[in-house]
C-alpha positions as CSV (number, residue, x, y, z in Angstrom):
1,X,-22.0,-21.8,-3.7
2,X,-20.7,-23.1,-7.1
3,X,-18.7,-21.5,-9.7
4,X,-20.5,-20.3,-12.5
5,X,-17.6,-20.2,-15.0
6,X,-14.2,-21.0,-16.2
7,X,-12.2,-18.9,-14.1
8,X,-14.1,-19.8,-10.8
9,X,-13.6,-23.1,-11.5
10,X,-10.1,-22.9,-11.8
11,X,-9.9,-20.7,-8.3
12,X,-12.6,-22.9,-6.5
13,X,-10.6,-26.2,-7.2
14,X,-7.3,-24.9,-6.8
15,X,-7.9,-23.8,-3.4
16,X,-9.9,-27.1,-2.5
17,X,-7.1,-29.1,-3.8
18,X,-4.6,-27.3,-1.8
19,X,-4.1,-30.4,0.5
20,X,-3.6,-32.5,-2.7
21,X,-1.5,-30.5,-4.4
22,X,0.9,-30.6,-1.2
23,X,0.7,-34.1,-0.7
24,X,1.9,-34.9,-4.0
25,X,4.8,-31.6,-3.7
26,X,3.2,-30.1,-6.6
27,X,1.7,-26.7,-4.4
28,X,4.2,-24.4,-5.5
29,X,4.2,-25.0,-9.3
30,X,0.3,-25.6,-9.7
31,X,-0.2,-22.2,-7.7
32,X,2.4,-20.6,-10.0
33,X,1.0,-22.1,-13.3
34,X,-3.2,-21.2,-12.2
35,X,-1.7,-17.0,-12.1
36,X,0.4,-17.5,-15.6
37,X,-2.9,-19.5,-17.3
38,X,-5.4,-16.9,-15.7
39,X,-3.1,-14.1,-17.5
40,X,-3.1,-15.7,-20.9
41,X,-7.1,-16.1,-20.5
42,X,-7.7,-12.5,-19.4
43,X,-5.4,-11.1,-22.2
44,X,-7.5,-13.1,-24.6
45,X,-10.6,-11.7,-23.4
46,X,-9.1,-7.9,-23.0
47,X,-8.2,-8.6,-26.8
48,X,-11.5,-10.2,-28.0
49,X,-13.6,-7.4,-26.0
50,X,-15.0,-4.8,-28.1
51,X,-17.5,-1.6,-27.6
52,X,-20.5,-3.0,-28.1
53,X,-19.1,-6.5,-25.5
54,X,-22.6,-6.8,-22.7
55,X,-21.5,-4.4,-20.1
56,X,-21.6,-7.9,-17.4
57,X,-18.9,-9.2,-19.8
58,X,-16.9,-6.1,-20.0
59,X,-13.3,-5.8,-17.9
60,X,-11.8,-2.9,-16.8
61,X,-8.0,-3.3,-15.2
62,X,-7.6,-0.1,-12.6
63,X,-4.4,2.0,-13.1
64,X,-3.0,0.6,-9.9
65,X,-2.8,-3.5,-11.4
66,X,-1.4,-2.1,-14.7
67,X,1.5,-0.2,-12.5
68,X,2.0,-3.5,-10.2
69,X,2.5,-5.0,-14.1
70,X,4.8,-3.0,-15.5
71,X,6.8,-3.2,-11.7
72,X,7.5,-6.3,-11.8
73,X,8.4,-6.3,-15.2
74,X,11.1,-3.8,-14.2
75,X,11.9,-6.4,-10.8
76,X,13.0,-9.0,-14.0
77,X,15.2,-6.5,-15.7
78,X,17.1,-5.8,-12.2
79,X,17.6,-9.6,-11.3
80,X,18.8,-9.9,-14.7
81,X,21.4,-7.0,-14.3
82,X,22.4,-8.0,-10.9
83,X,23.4,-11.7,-12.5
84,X,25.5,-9.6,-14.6
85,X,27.3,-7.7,-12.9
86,X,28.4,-10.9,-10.8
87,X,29.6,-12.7,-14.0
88,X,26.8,-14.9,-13.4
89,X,26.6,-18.5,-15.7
90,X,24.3,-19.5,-18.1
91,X,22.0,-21.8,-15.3
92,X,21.8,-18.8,-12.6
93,X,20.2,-16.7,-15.2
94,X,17.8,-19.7,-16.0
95,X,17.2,-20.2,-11.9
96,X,16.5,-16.4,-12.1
97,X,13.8,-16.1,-14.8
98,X,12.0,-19.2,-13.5
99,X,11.9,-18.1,-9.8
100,X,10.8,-14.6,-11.1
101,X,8.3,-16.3,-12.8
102,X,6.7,-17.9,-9.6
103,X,7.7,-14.9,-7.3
104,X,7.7,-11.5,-8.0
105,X,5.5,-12.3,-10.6
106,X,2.6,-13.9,-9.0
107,X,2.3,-10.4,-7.0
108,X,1.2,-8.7,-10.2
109,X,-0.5,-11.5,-11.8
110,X,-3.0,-12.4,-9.2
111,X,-4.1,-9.0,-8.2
112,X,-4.2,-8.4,-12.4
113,X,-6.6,-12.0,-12.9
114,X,-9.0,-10.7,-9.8
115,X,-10.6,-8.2,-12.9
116,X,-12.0,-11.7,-14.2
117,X,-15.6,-12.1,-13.1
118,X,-14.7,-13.7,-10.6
119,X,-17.0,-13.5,-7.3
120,X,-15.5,-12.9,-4.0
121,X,-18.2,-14.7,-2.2
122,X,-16.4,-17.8,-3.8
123,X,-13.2,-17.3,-2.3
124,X,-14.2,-16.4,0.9
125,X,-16.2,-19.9,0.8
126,X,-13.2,-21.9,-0.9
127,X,-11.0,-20.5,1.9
128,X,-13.5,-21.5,4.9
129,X,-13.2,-25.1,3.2
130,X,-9.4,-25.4,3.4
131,X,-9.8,-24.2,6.7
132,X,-12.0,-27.3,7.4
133,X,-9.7,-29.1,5.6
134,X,-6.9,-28.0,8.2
135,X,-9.2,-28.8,11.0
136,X,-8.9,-32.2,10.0
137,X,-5.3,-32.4,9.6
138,X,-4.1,-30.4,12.6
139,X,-4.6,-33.4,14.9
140,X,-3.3,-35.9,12.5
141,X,0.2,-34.0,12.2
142,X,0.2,-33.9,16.5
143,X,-0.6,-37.7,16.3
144,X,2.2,-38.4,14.0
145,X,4.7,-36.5,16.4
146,X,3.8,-38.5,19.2
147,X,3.7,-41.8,18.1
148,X,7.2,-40.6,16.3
149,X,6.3,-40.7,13.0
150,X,9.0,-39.2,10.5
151,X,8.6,-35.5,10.1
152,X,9.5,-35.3,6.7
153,X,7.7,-37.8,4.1
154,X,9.6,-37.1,0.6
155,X,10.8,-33.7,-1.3
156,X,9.4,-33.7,-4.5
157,X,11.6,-34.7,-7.2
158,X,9.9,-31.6,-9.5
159,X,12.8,-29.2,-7.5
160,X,15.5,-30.7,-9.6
161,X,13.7,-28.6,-12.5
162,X,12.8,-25.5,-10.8
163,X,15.5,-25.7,-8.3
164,X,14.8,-22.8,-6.1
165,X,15.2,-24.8,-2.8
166,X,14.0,-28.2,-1.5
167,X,11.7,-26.3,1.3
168,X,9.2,-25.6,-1.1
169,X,8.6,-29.4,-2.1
170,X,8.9,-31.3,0.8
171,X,6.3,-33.2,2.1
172,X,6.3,-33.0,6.2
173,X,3.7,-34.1,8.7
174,X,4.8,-31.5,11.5
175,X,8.1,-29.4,12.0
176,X,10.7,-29.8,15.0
177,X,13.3,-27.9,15.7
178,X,16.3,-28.7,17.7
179,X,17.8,-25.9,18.9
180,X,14.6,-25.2,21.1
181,X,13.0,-28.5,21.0
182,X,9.5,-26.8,19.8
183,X,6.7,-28.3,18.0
184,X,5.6,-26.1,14.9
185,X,3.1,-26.8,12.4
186,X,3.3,-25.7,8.6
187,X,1.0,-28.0,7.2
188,X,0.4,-27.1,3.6
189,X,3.3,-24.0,3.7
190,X,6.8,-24.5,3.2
191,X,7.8,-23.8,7.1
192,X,5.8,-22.5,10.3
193,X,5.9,-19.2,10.2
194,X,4.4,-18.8,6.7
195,X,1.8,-20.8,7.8
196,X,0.9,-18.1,10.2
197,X,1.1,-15.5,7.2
198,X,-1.4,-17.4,4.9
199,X,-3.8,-17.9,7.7
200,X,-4.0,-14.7,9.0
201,X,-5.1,-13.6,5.7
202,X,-7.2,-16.5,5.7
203,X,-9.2,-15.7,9.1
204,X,-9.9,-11.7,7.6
205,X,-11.2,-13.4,4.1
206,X,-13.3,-16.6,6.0
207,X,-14.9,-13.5,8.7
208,X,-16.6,-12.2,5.0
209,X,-18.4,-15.2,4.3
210,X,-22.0,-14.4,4.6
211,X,-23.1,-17.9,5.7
212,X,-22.7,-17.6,9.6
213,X,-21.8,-21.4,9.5
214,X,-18.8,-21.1,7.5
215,X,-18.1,-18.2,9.0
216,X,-17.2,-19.6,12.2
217,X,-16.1,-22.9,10.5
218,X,-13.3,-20.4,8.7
219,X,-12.4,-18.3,11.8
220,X,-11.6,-21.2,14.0
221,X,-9.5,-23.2,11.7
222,X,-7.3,-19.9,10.7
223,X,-7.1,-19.2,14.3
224,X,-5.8,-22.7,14.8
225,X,-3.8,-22.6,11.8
226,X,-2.0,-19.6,13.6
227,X,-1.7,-21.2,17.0
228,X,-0.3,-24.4,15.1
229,X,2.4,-22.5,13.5
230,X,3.5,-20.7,16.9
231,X,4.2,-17.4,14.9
232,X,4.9,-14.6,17.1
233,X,3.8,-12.1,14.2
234,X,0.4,-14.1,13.7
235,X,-0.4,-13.8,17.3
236,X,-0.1,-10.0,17.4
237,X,-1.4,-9.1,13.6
238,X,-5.3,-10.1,13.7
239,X,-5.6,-7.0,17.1
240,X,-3.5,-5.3,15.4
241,X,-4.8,-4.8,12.1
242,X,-8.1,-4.7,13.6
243,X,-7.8,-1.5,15.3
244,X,-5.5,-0.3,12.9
245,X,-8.2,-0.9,9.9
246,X,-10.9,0.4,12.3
247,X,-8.8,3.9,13.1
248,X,-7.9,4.6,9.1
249,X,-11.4,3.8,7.9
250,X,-13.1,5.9,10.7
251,X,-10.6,8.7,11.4
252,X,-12.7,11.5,9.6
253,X,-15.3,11.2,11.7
254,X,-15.7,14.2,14.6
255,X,-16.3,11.8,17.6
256,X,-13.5,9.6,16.6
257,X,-10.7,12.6,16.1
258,X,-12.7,13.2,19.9
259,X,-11.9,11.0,21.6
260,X,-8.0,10.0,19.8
261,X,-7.9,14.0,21.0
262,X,-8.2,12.7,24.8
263,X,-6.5,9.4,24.3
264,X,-3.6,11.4,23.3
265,X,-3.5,13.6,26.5
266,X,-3.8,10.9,28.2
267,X,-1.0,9.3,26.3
268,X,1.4,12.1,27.3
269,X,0.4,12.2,31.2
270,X,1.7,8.3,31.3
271,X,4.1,7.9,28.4
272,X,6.6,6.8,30.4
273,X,4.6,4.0,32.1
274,X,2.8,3.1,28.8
275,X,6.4,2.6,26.9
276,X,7.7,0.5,29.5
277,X,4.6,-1.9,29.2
278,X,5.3,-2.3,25.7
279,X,8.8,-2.3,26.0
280,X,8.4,-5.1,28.2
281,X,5.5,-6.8,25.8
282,X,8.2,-6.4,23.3
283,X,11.2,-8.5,24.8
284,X,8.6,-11.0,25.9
285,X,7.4,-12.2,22.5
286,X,10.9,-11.5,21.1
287,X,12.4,-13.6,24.3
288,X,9.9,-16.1,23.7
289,X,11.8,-17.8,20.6
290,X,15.2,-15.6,21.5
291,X,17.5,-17.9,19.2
292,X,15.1,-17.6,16.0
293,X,14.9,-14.0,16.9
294,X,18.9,-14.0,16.8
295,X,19.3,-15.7,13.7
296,X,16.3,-13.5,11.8
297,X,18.1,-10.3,13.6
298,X,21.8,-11.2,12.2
299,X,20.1,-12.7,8.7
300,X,18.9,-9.1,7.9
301,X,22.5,-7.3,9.3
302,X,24.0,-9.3,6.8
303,X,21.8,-8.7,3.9
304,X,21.8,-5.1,4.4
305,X,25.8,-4.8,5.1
306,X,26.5,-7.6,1.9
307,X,23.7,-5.3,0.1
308,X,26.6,-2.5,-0.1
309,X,28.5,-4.5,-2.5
310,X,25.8,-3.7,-5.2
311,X,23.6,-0.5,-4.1
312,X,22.2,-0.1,-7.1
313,X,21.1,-3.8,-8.8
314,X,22.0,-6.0,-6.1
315,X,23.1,-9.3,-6.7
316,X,20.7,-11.2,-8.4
317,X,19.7,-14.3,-5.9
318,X,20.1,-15.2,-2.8
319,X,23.7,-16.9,-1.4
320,X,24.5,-19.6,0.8
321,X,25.5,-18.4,4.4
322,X,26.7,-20.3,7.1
323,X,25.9,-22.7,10.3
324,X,26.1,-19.4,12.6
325,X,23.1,-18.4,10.3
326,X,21.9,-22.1,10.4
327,X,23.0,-22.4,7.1
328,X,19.8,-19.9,6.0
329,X,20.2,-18.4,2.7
330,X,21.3,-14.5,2.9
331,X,18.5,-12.5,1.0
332,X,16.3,-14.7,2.7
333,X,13.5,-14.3,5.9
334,X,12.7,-10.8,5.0
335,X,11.2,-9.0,1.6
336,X,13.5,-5.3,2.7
337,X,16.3,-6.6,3.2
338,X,16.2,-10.1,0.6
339,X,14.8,-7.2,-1.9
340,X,18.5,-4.8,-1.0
341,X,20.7,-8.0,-1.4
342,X,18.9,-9.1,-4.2
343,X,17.7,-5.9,-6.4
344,X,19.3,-3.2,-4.6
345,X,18.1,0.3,-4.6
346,X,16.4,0.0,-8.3
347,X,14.8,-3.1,-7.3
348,X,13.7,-1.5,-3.6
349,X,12.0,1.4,-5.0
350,X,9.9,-0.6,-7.7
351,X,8.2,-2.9,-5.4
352,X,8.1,0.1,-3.0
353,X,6.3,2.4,-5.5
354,X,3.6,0.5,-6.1
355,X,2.9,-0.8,-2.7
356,X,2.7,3.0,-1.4
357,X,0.3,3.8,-4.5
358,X,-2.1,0.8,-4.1
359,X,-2.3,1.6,-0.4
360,X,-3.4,5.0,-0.7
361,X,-6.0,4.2,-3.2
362,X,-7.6,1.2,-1.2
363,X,-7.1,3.6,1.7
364,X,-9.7,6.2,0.1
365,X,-11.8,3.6,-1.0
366,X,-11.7,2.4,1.7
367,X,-14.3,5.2,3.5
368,X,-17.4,4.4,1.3
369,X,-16.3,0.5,0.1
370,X,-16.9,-2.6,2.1
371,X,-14.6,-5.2,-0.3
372,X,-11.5,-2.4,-0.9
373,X,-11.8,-2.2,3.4
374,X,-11.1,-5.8,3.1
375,X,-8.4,-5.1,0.4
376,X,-7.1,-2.6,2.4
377,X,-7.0,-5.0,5.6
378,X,-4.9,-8.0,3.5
379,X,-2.3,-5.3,2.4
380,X,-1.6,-4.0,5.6
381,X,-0.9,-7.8,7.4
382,X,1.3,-8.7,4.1
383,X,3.4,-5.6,5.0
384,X,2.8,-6.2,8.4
385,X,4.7,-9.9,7.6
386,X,6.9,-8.3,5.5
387,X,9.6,-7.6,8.5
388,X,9.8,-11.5,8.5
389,X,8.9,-13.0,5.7
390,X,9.7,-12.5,1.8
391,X,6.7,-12.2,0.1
392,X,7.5,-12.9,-2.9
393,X,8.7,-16.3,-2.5
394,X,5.0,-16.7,0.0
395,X,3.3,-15.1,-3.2
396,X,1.6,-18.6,-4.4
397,X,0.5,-19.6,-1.0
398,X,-1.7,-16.5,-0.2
399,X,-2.9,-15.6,-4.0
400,X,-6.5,-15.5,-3.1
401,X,-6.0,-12.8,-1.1
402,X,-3.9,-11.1,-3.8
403,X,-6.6,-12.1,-6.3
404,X,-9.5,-10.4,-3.9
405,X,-6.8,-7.3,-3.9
406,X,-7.4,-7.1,-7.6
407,X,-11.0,-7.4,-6.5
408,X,-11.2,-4.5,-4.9
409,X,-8.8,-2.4,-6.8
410,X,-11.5,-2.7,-9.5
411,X,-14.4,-2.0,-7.6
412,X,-16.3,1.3,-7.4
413,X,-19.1,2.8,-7.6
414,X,-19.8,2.2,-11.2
415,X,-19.3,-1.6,-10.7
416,X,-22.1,-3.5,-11.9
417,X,-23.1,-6.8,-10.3
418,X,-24.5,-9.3,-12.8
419,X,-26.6,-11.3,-10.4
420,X,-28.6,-7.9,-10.2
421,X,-28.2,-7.2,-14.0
422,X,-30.8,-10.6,-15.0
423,X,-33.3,-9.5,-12.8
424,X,-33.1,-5.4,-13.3
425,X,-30.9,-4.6,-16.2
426,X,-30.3,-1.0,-14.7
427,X,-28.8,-2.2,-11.6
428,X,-26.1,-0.9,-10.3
429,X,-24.5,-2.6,-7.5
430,X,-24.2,-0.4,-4.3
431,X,-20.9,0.7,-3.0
432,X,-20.3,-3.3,-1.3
């Protein structure tokens, strides 16, 4: 597997240098700028293309990317407001354009630069590699915590620019926290439980690579990747979305609506006793990490209560809280309520909107399409996440799968492979 042109070279060394990129703090921005360059690229080509432009060169942007454009457009002009109405100075507006442009942006852009021809073979295979890659440094950071190495090497000295919080840029062999005295890994992410995010996407895009050997290669290190970071949502999302997947893209069928038809009745003769099994499943993965799940719990109260201050636009960017919230910033740990302090209402509904649109659509294609199945899988763990993590400051780590969203956004049953079109010119590539 090699790319084959300029865009697949950018996204095959830019997930292979993922480790290197950390290392040297520079993850977050080289993400960030790979979306904004693929944009400029495909907006050439959209320009340059023409009617008579080979029909394996042609590229067609579904409805759905253009709306997840325009969106987050609209997300820019709501920070922008919400600075104002806080009488906001000149460098918060500056902090707020910048991380707009490597947050909510990134969202649209990726999904936007998957119309490239870009293969998603390639990802799948890039993303089986970093999860080598991890394999390899998943020991080292336990060997460095007991022979009491440091846990935090440097911060990158590129925050000062950017300035949108040292976390991003610092440069840590393991994570330790006190209040618990637990062992977490975040290896190339910013803190444990994103880890957990970006490799349960990781494990659903590494189980499509065709090559049985990388296949497993990329299952097992996602799966360790997850058991590293000690997330509670990781360990619960790959069943989960699973069955859930399995039950929307099979639900038509007569046999299936069957037997849900005597699961059900079976459901309401021990409801009671089913409830309290889960009730009780519930408080033990909550109780498990009880004073995270206090702090996450009161970060959210906070942001929705302080989000009443400004209903409509919000405030603009996160605030500092304070050591009963270990100091985490409000607006932050959550995309609902981080998007109600932040955007308010306005900026709720236009990340809300599209979300509900693209989910529908990948649900229909879903029925009949293999790679919009996978689509539809990545969207529902990032919403899964969502109730604990702010995607859109996490948007840079998981961009493949974004970009393999765009993938399947575009893909239907008039998409032509060109692999097929050198050999038979009127090939049409099967629903995938």
């Amino acid at each position: 597997m090699k790319p084959q042109n300029f865009e697949e070279r950018l996204v095959w060394y830019s997930i292979n240098g993922t480790y290197i990129f950390y290392i040297f703090g520079l993850l977050l921005p080289v993400n960030a700028l790979l979306g904004w360059v693929l944009f400029v690229y495909l907006c050439k080509r959209l320009w340059s293309q023409l009617e008579d432009t080979p029909i394996e060169r042609q590229i067609r942007v579904p409805w759905e990317i253009w709306f997840w454009l325009v969106s987050m457009l609209i997300m820019l002009f709501v920070r922008v407001v919400g600075l104002e109405d806080f009488g906001s100075v000149k460098n918060d507006y500056i902090r707020g354009v910048i991380g707009w442009f490597i947050s909510w942006a990134l969202l649209a852009l990726f999904p936007f630069v998957g119309c490239l021809n870009i293969r998603p073979q390639l990802i799948y295979r890039a993303v089986c590699m970093l999860c080598l890659q991890s394999l390899v440094f998943i020991p080292l950071s336990y060997l460095a915590y007991f022979i009491h190495l440091p846990s935090l090497i440097y911060s990158s000295p590129i925050e000062r620019v950017i300035q949108n919080g040292k976390l991003y840029y610092n440069v840590a062999l393991y994570h330790y926290t006190e209040y618990n005295h637990e062992l977490r890994l975040a290896l190339f992410a910013p803190w444990a439980p994103a880890l957990g995010l970006a490799a349960t996407l990781y494990f659903f895009l590494a189980i499509q690579e065709p090559d049985k050997r990388w296949q497993w290669i990329g299952a097992f290190g996602a799966i360790a990747m997850c058991a590293g970071s000690s997330s509670r949502l990781a360990y619960i999302a790959v069943p989960l979305i699973l069955i859930g997947v399995w039950l929307l893209t099979n639900f038509w069928k007569p046999k299936i609506q069957i037997c849900l038809g005597f699961l059900s009745f079976a459901f309401s003769i021990f409801s009671a006793q089913i409830l309290l099994t889960v009730k009780d499943l519930t408080e033990t993965v909550l109780g498990s990490r009880s004073s995270s799940t206090k702090i996450r719990k009161a970060l959210v109260e906070v942001a929705f209560e302080r989000s009443k201050e400004a209903p409509i636009w919000g405030h603009g960017n996160q605030e500092a809280s304070y050591k009963a919230l270990e100091n985490m910033p409000i607006g932050s740990h959550t995309t609902w309520g981080g998007l109600m302090f932040m955007h308010g209402t306005v900026g709720l509904f236009t990340f809300l909107v599209p979300v509900i649109c693209t989910l529908i659509s990948l649900l229909v294609k879903a029925q009949k399409n293999k790679i919009a199945r996978l689509g539809l899988t990545l969207l529902l763990v990032m919403l899964f996440f969502s109730s604990g993590e702010s995607l859109d400051a996490l948007a840079y780590l998981f961009w493949p799968a974004l970009m393999i969203l765009g993938i399947a956004l575009k893909r239907d049953s008039s998409y032509v492979d060109k692999s097929k079109l050198k050999k038979e010119p009127n090939a049409i590539l099967d629903n995938p």
